[in-house]
N, C-alpha and C positions, 0 to 999 in steps of 0.2 A: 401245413408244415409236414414235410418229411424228414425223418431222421436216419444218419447213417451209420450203417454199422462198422465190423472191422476192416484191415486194411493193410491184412497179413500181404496178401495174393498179389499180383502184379495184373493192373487192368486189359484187356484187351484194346485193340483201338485199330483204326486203319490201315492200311500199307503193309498188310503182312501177308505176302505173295506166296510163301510156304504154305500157309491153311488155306488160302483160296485155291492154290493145286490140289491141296489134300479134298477141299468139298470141291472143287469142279474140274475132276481129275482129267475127264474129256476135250477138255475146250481147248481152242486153239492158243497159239504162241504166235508171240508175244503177249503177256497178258495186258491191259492197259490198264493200268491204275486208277480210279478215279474214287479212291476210299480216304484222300486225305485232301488238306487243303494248302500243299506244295505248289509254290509254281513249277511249272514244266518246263519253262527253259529257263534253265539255272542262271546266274553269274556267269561271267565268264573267268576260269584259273587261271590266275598270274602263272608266268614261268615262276619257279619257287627255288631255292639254293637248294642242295641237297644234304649239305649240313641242317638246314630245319627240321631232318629226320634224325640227325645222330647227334644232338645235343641239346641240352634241357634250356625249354625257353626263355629268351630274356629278357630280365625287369623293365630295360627299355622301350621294349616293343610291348608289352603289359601295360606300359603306361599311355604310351602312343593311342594304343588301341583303343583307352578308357576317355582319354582325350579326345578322338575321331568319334567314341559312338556317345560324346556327352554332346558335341556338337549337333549330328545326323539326329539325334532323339530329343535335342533339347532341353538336357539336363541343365542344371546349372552352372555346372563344371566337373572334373575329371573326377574331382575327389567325391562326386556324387555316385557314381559307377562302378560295378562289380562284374569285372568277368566269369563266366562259370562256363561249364562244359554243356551247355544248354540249359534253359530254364526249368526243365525235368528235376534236372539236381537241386535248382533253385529253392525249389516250390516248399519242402518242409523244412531247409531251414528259415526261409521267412515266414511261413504259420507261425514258426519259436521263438519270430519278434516278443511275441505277446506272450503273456505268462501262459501256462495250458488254463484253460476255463470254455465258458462257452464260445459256439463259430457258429455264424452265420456264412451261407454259402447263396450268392444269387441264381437260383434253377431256374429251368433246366439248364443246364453249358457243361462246361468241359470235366469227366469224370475226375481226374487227375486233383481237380482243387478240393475239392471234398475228403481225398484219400489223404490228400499232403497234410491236411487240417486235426486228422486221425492220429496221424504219425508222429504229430509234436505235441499230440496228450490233447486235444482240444476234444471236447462231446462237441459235433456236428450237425446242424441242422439244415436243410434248404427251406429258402423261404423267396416266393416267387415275386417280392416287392421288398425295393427299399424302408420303407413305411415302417415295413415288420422285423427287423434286427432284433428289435427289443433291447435285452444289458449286454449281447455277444463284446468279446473282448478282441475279435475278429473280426474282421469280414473280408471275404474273398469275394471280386466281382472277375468276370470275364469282359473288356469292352475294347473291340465289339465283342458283341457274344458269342461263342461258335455253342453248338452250330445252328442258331439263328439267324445271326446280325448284329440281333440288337443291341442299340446306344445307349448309354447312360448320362443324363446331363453332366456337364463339368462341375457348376456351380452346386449342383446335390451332392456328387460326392464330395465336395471339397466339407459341404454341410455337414455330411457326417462322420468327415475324421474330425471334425470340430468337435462333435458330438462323443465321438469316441476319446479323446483327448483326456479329461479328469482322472476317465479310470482307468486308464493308460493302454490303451485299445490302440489297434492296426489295420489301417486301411491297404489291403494286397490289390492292386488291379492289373492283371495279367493283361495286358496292348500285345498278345503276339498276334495280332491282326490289324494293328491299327496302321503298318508301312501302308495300307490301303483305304485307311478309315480319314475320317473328316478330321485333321490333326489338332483343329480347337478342339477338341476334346479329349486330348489326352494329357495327363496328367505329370509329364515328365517335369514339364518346369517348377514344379510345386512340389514337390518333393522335398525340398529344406524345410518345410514344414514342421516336418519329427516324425509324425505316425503315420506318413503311405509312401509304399513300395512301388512303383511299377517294375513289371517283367519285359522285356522287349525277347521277341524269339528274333536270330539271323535267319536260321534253313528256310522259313516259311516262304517269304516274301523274296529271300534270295535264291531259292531255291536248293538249298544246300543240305538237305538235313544233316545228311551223315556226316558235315564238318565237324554237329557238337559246339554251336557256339549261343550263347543269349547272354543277357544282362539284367540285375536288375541295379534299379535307381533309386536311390533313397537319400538320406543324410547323410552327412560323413560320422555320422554315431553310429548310424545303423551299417553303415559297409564297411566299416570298421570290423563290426562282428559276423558280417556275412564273411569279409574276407578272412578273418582268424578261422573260420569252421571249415574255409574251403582248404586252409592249409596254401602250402607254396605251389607255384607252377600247375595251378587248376588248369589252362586250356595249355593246349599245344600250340608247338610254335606254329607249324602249317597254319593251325587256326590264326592265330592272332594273323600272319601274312594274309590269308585269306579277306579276315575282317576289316584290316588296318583299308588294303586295297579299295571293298566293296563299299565300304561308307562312306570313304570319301570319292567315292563316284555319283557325282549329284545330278549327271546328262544320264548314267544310264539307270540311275533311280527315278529320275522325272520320265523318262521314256516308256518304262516297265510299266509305273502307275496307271498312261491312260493305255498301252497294249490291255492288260490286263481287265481294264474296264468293259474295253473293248470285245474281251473274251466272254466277259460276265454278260455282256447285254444278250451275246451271241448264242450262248447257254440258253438264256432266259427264252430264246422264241426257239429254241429248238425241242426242250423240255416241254413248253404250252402248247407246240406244236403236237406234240407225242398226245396231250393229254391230262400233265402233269400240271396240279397247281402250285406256282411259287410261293413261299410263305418267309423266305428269307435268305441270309447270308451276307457274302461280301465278294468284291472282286477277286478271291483264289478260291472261294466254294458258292453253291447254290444249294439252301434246300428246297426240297421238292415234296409234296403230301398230294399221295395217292391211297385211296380203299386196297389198292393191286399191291401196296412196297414188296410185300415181301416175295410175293409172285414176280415181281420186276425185276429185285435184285438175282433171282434163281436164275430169269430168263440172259440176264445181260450177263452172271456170272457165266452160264452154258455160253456163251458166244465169247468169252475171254475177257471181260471187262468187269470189274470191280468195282462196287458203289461202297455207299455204309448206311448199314443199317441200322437201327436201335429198337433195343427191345423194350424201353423206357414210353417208347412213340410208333406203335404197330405201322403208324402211314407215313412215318417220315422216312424219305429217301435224300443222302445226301453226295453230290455228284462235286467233284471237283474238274479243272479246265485239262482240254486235250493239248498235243502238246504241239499239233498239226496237221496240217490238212488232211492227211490219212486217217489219223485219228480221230476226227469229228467226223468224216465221212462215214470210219466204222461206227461211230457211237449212233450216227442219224441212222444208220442201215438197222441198226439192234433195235433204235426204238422202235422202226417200222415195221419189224419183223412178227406176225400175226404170233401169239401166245400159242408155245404148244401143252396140248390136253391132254 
């Protein structure tokens, strides 16, 4: 069991190309990203009206959009879905589904569910197996898990919102990887339930971060009170155009899935090739466990490329997909590149 503490601070996390200048002030430009788990070739952006910049966005396109992403995730219907400005925002007010008391957090994965768990009064715990929740009036899962992979059965979690159900407990499971994951297992359709949430991220899997768009799925009790907290005209109109567009593109969502796959396999022998044992992930990241991580990530930052690191797992490196040929060509150059002394 590990417990967590406060949750003043704001965490660090990948993609932050300003402190990778500031520690590898030398290195060359462009730098290449590979600290997160975005795909690389985005969506493609609609032409967009230019009034969606100078006018507060509309209920009917709000609903549109809730309607398109109940379909594309499998919710049950529109009235199951809540837009927010990404799932960032999301994250503590669904911890505040649940009354503050204890949380169970399934570790190791994503720092952010631990923090958001802090933020809505909850004491915090990680606990590396379903089994052990214990009385938590929580639980936060990551599935898949970054940055692992790993799966979680359907029919266990479904167990333990059952489980959780008497004492009036909430099952959180953040899917912002699952547009790549094995989709029997996600949990959207089950969501009228009463007590679990899924989060669905857009930027990841569309490659868009900086739109600022995700959802989460629950009952219409519960987004009910997500949407009272997010208050009126949470996303922007761009966004919602944006989103309305890319979900209901089911040619270039089936297309990206096996691209993507395809990027993941291609990862995989180029990493074992280097050296590197694979120990997990998904098709938009791979991790990598080396005794060298942290000597790897100095060497590849000096050559202008960006991994991530964790200081939680001294040999975990994790490598997200290039975005082209150049790019993998530079990445294979860097791994082959003899370690300097």
């Amino acid at each position: 069991m590990v417990l967590f503490g406060g949750a003043e601070e704001p965490l660090l996390h990948g993609g932050d190309l300003d402190a990778a200048r500031r520690l590898f002030a030398d290195a060359p430009e462009p730098f290449l990203d590979l600290s997160t788990g975005i795909n690389p070739n985005p969506y493609p952006l609609p032409r967009l009206p230019a009034d969606l910049f100078s006018r507060l966005p509309a209920a009917d396109a709000g609903q549109a959009l809730a309607a398109i992403a109940a379909r594309a995730y499998g919710a049950p219907s529109a009235a199951h879905v809540v837009a927010a400005p990404g799932t960032q925002i999301l994250l503590p007010l669904v911890a505040a589904l649940a009354s503050p008391g204890g949380a169970a957090v399934l570790a190791p994965t994503y720092a952010e569910l631990p923090r958001a768990a802090t933020l809505a009064g909850h004491s915090v715990r990680a606990v590396r197996d379903i089994a052990n929740v214990g009385d938590a009036r929580l639980i936060m899962i990551a599935n898949p898990n970054n940055p692992d992979g790993r799966l979680h059965d359907k029919e266990v979690l479904l167990a333990l919102a059952e489980k959780l159900r008497p004492r009036g407990g909430v099952v959180v499971v953040d899917e912002a990887f699952m547009d790549v994951g094995p989709s029997d297992t996600s949990l959207a359709a089950d969501v009228s339930r009463g007590n679990i949430v899924v989060l669905r991220s857009f930027g990841k899997f569309f490659g868009l971060a900086g739109i600022r768009l995700g959802f989460a799925l629950a009952a219409p009790a519960l987004t009910a009170r997500l949407s009272a907290a997010l208050g009126p005209w949470p996303v922007s109109g761009p966004a919602l155009a944006v989103g309305i567009a890319a979900l209901a593109d089911a040619a270039w969502i089936e297309t990206t899935q096996r691209r993507l796959a395809k990027s993941a396999q291609r990862l995989d022998a180029i990493l074992s090739g280097a050296g590197l044992e694979i120990v997990g992930g998904t098709s938009l990241f791979r991790l990598a466990r080396t005794p060298a991580a942290n000597a790897l990530f100095h060497r590849l930052g000096r050559a202008g490329i960006l991994t991530r690191v964790f200081a939680e797992h001294e040999n975990w490196l994790r490598f997200g997909l290039p975005a082209n040929a150049s790019q993998w060509r530079r990445l294979q150059a860097a791994l082959a590149r003899p370690q300097r002394r």
